[in-house]
PLY file of the C-alpha trace (Angstrom):
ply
format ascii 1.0
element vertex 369
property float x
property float y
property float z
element edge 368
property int vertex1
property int vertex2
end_header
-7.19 -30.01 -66.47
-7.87 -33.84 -65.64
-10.90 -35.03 -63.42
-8.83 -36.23 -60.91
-6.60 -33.31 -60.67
-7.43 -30.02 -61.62
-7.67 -28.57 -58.11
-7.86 -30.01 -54.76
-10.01 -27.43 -53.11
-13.40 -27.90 -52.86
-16.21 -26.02 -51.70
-18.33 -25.84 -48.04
-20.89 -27.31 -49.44
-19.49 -30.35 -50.93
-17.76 -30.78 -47.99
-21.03 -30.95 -46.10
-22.83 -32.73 -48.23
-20.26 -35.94 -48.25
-21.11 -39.06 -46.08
-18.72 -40.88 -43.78
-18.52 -43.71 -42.11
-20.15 -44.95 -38.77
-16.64 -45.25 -36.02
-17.50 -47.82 -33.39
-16.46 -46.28 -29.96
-13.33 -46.16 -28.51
-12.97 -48.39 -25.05
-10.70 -46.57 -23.54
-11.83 -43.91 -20.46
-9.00 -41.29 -21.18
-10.48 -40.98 -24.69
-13.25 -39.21 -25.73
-15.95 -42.46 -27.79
-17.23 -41.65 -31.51
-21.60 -41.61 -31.37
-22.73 -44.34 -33.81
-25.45 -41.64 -34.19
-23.70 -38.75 -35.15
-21.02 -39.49 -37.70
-18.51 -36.66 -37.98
-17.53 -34.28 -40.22
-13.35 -34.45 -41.85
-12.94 -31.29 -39.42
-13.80 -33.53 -36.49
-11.85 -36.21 -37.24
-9.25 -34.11 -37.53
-9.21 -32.66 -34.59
-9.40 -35.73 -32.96
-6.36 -37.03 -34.25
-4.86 -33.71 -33.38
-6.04 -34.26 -29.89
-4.32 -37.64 -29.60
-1.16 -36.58 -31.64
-0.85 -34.47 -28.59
-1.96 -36.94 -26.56
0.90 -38.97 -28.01
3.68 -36.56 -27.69
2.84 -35.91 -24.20
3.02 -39.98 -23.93
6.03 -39.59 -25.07
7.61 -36.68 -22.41
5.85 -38.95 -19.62
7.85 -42.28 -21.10
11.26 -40.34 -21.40
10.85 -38.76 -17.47
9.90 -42.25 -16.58
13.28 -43.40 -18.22
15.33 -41.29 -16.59
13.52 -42.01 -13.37
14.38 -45.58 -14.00
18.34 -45.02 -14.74
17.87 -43.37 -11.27
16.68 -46.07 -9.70
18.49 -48.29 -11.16
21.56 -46.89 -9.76
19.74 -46.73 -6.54
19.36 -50.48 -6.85
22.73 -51.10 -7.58
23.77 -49.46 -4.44
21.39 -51.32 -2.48
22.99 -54.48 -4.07
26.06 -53.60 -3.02
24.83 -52.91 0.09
23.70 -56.22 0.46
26.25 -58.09 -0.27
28.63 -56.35 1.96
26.03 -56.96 4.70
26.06 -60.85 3.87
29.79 -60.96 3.64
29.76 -58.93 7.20
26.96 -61.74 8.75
28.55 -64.45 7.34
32.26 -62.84 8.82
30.36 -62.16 12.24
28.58 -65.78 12.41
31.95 -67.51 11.78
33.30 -65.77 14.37
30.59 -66.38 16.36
31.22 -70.26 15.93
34.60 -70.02 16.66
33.83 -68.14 20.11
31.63 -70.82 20.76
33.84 -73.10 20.48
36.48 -71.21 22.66
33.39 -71.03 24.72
33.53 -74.73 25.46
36.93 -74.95 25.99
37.30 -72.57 28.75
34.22 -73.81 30.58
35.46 -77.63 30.38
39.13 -75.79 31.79
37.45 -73.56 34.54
36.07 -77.23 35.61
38.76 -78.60 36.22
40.52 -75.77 37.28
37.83 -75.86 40.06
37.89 -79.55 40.50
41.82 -78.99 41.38
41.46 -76.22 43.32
39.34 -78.35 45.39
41.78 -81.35 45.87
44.24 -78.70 46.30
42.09 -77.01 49.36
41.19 -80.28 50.68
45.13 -81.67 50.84
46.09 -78.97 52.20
42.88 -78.63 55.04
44.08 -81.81 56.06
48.14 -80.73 56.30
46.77 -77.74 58.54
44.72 -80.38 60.36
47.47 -82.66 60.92
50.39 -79.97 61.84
47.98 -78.01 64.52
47.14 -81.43 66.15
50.16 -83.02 66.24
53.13 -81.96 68.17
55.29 -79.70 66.52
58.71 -81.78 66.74
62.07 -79.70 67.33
65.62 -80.73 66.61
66.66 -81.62 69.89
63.68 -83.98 69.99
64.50 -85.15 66.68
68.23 -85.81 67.87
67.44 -87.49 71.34
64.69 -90.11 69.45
67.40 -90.92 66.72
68.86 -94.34 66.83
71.94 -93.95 65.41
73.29 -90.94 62.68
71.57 -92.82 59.68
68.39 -92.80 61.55
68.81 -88.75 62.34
69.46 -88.39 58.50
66.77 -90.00 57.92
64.44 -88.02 59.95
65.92 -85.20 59.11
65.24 -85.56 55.38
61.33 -86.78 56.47
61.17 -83.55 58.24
62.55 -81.82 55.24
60.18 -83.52 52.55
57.15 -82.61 54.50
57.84 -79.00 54.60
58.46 -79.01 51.05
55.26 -80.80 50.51
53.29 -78.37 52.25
55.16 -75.68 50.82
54.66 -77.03 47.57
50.45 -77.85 48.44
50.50 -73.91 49.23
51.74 -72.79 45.93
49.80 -75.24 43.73
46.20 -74.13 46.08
47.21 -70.76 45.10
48.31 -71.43 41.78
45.07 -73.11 40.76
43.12 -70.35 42.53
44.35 -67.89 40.29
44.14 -70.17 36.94
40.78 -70.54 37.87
39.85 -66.82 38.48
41.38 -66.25 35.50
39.70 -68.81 33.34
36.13 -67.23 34.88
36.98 -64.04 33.79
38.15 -65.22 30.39
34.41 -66.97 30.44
33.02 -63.58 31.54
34.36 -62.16 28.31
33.38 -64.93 25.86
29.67 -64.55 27.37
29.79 -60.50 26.40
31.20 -61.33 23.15
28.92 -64.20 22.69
25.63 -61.74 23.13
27.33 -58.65 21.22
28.05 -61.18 18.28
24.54 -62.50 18.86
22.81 -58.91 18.95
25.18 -57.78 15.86
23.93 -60.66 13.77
20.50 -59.89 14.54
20.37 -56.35 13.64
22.20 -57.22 10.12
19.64 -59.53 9.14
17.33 -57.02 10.11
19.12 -54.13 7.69
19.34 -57.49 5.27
15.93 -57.85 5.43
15.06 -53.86 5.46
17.16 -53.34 2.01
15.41 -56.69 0.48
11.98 -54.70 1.22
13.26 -51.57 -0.16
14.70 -53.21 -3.48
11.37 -55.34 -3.96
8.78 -52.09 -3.62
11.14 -49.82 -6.19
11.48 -52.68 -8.49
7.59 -53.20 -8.68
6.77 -48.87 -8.53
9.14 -49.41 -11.65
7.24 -52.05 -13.64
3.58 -50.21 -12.43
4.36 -46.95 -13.69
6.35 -48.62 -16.80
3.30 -50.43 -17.63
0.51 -47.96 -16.87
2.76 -45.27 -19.86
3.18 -48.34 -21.92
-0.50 -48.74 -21.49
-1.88 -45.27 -22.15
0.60 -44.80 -25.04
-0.75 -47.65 -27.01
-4.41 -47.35 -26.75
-3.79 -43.35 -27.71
-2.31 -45.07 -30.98
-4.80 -47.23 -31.26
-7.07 -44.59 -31.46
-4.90 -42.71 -33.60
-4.69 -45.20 -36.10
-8.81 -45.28 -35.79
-9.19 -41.64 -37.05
-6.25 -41.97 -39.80
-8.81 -44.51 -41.22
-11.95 -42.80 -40.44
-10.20 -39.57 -42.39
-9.10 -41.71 -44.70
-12.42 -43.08 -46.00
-14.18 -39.61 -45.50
-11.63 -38.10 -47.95
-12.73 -41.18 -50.20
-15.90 -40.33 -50.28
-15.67 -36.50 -50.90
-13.62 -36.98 -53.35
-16.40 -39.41 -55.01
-18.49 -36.59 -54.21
-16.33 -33.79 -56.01
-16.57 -36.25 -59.14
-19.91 -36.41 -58.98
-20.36 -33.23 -58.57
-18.39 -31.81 -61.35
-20.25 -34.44 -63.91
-23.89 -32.86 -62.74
-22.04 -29.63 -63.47
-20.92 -30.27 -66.83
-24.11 -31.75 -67.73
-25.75 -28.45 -66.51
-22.93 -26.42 -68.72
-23.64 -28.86 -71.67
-27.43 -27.86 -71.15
-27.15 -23.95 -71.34
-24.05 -24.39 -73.77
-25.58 -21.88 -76.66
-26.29 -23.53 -80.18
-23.43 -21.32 -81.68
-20.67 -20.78 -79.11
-18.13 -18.17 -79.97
-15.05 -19.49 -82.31
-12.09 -20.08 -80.54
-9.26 -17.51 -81.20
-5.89 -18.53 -80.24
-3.53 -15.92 -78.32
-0.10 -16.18 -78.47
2.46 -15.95 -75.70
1.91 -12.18 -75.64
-1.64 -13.26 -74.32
-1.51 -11.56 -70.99
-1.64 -15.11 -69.20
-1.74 -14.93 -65.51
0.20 -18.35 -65.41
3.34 -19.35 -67.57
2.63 -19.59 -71.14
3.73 -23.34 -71.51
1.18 -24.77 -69.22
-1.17 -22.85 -71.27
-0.28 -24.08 -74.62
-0.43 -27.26 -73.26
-4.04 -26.95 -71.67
-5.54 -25.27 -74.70
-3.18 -24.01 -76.96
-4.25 -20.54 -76.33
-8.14 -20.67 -76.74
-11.24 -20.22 -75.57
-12.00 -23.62 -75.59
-15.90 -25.03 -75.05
-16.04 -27.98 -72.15
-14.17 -31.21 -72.79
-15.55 -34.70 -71.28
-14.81 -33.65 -67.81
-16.50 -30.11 -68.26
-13.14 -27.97 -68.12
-13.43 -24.88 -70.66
-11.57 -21.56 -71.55
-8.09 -20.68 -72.08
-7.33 -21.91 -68.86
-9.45 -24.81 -68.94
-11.30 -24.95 -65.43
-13.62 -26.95 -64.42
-17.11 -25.45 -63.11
-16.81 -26.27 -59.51
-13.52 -24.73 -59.23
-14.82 -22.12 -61.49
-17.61 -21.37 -59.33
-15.44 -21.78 -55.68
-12.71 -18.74 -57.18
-15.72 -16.24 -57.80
-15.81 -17.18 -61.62
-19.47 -16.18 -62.97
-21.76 -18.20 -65.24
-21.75 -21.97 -65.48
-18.73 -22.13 -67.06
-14.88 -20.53 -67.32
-15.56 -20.08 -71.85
-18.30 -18.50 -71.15
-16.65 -15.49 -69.52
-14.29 -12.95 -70.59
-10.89 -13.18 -70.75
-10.00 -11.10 -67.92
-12.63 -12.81 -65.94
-10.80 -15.79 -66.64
-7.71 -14.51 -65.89
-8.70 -13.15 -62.63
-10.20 -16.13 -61.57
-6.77 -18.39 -63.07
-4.77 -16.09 -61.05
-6.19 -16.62 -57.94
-5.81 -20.26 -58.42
-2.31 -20.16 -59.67
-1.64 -17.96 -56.00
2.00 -16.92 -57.23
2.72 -20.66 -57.98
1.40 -22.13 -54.70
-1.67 -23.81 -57.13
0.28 -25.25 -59.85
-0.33 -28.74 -58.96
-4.06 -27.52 -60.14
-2.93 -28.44 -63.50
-1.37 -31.10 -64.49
0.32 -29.81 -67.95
2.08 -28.01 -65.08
4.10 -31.06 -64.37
4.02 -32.50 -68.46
6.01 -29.06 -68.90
8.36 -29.67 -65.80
6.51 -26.57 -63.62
5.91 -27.31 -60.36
0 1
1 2
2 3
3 4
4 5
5 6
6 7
7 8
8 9
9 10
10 11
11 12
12 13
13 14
14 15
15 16
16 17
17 18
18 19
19 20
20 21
21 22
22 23
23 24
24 25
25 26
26 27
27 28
28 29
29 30
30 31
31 32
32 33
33 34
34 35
35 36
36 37
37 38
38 39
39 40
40 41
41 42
42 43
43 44
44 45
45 46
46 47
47 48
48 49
49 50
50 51
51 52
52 53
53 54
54 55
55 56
56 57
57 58
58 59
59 60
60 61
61 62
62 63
63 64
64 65
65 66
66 67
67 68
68 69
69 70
70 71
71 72
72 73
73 74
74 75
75 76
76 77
77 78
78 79
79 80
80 81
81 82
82 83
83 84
84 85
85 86
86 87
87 88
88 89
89 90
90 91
91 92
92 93
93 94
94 95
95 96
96 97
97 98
98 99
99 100
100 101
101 102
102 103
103 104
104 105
105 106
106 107
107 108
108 109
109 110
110 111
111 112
112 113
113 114
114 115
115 116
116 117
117 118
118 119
119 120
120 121
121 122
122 123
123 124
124 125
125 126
126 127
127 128
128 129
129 130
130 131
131 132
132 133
133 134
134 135
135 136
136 137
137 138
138 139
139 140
140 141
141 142
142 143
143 144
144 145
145 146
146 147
147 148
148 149
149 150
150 151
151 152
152 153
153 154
154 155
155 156
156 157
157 158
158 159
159 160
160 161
161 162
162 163
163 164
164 165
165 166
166 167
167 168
168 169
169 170
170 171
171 172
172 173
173 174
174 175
175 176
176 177
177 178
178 179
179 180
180 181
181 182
182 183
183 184
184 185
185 186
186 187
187 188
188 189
189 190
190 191
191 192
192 193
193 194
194 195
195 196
196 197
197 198
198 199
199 200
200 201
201 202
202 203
203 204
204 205
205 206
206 207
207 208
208 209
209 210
210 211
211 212
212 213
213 214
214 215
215 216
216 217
217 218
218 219
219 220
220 221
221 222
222 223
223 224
224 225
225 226
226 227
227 228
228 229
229 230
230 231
231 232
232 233
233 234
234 235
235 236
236 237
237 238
238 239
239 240
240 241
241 242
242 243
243 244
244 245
245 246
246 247
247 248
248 249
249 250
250 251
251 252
252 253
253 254
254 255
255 256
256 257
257 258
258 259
259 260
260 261
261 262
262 263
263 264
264 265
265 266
266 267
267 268
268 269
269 270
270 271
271 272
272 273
273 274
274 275
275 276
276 277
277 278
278 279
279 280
280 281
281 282
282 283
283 284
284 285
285 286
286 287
287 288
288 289
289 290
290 291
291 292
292 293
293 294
294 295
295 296
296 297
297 298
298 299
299 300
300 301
301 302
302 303
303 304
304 305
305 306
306 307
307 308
308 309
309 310
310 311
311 312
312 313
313 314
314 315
315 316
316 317
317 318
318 319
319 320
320 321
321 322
322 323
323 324
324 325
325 326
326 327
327 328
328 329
329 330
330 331
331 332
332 333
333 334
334 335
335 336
336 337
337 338
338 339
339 340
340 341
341 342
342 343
343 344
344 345
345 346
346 347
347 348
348 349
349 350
350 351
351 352
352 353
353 354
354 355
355 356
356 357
357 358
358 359
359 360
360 361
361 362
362 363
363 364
364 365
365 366
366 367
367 368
């Protein structure tokens, strides 16, 4: 196997032994603020990104209840709209009305003034006819008759006689004629004044529902963009702070894996050490080998031998490095240095019923993956 690639699990200690880097904290209350004095382990960074993955999708549930809390109220608003304008188009209905009773208003006062002005002549000519009549002598026709000189002056009086009647007669129906006109043009005033003040009170209690829907529509629009903002808020600082820990992991895998490197190097310089002066000749097994793992990664790893360490320190017929050698429960320093069912105890627990191929990369040269 290659040094880069021929497993990708790695032991406690390694683990424990890499260095990561110092996170500055985290300003935001709702999270929980890295210690520049403790820097923490991959396990803790991973948790905390767990943490705020959840964090996230419960963002997320919060932001799609607040949208449908918004298509609610934005219906709500449009009926208050609608509302509203039917209320305007009622006010501005009610205060042309009003100006037009107004103006009727006017009218009938100016009439019931003159109405009274002429009821007043009227009473006055006709005071005086009653005045005149009872004080002056009553004249009958044989009066009238006897004080005639000549027929064309009893015509004459006659007709005078005749015209005054009719003026009285006719002072008597216009008195009572403007009497009426002018009782009736007081109670037509009566009635303008009530609708005056019921037009009056209506328009103020619209603009007072006018005003009372204005209020409502202004505090749900701004409840809206509060709790739109506070989610929009909260989300983005919990991404923040998830894209914090992505890097933090990111550069603490970085380092172990500088670590495993290192670590396998001091290992095969240790194997090279206690390699024996005359190691064993390789024998190569065919495909009825007994391999754990299919023959053709084999026969590309090491053709079927026991091989010593390469540059990188892998050995045996499966060639394994020491680390991963050691972390499978292989004994010795090194995989060649073992028997071949040690080896192939220890190769099958790596391969894990093909879960480890990617362990070895003649695995994918040989199109097994």
């Amino acid at each position: 196997m290659s040094p880069s690639r021929r497993t990708r699990t790695v032991s406690i200690a390694l683990v424990a032994a890499a260095a990561v880097a110092v996170m500055a904290p985290f300003a935001t209350t709702s999270l929980v603020p890295v210690s520049v004095a403790a820097s923490p382990s991959l396990g803790q960074l991973n948790s905390q990104l767990g943490q705020q993955q959840a964090r996230q999708q419960s963002l997320a549930a919060s932001v799609g209840g607040l949208n449908r809390l918004i298509s609610s109220l934005d219906g709500q608003i449009a009926l208050v709209e609608s509302r509203e304008a039917t209320v305007r188009n009622n006010l501005a209905n009610e205060r042309a009305a009003l100006r037009r009773v107004q103006v009727s208003l006017v009218r009938e006062r100016r009439l019931v003034a003159r109405l009274r002005i002429r009821l007043a002549s009227a009473r006055a000519s006709l005071s005086r006819q009653l005045v005149s009549s009872y004080e002056g002598d009553k004249p009958d026709l044989v009066s009238v008759v006897l004080d005639a000189h000549g027929f064309a002056d009893l015509l004459e009086r006659i007709d005078f006689l005749r015209r005054a009647e009719q003026l009285q007669q006719s002072t008597i129906v216009l008195t009572r004629d403007a009497k009426a006109r002018a009782a009736g043009a007081a109670r037509q005033l009566a009635k303008l004044e009530q609708t005056d003040r019921q037009i009056t009170e209506a328009t103020y209690l619209q603009a007072r529902a006018l005003a009372g829907m204005n209020a409502l529509l202004q505090s749900k629009q701004d409840a809206l963009q509060q709790a739109r903002a506070a989610q929009q808020a909260a989300l983005q600082a919990s991404q923040e702070r998830g894209s914090q820990l992505r890097s933090a992991i990111s550069r603490v895998q970085a380092q172990q894996a500088a670590a495993r490197a290192a670590a396998a190097q001091r290992a095969a310089a240790a194997a090279a050490q206690r390699v024996p002066a005359t190691p064993p000749a390789p024998t190569a097994l065919g495909p009825s080998g007994g391999w754990v793992i299919p023959y053709a990664i084999v026969l590309c790893e090491s053709g079927g031998q026991n091989l010593p360490p390469n540059g990188a320190g892998a050995s045996g017929y499966y060639q394994i490095i020491p680390g991963t050698w050691s972390l499978f429960g292989g004994t010795g320093p090194a995989a060649y240095l073992a028997s071949k069912a040690e080896q192939d105890a220890v190769a099958s627990r790596i391969w894990d019923g093909g879960k480890g191929a990617s362990a070895w990369v003649c695995a994918g040269i040989v199109g097994i993956h």
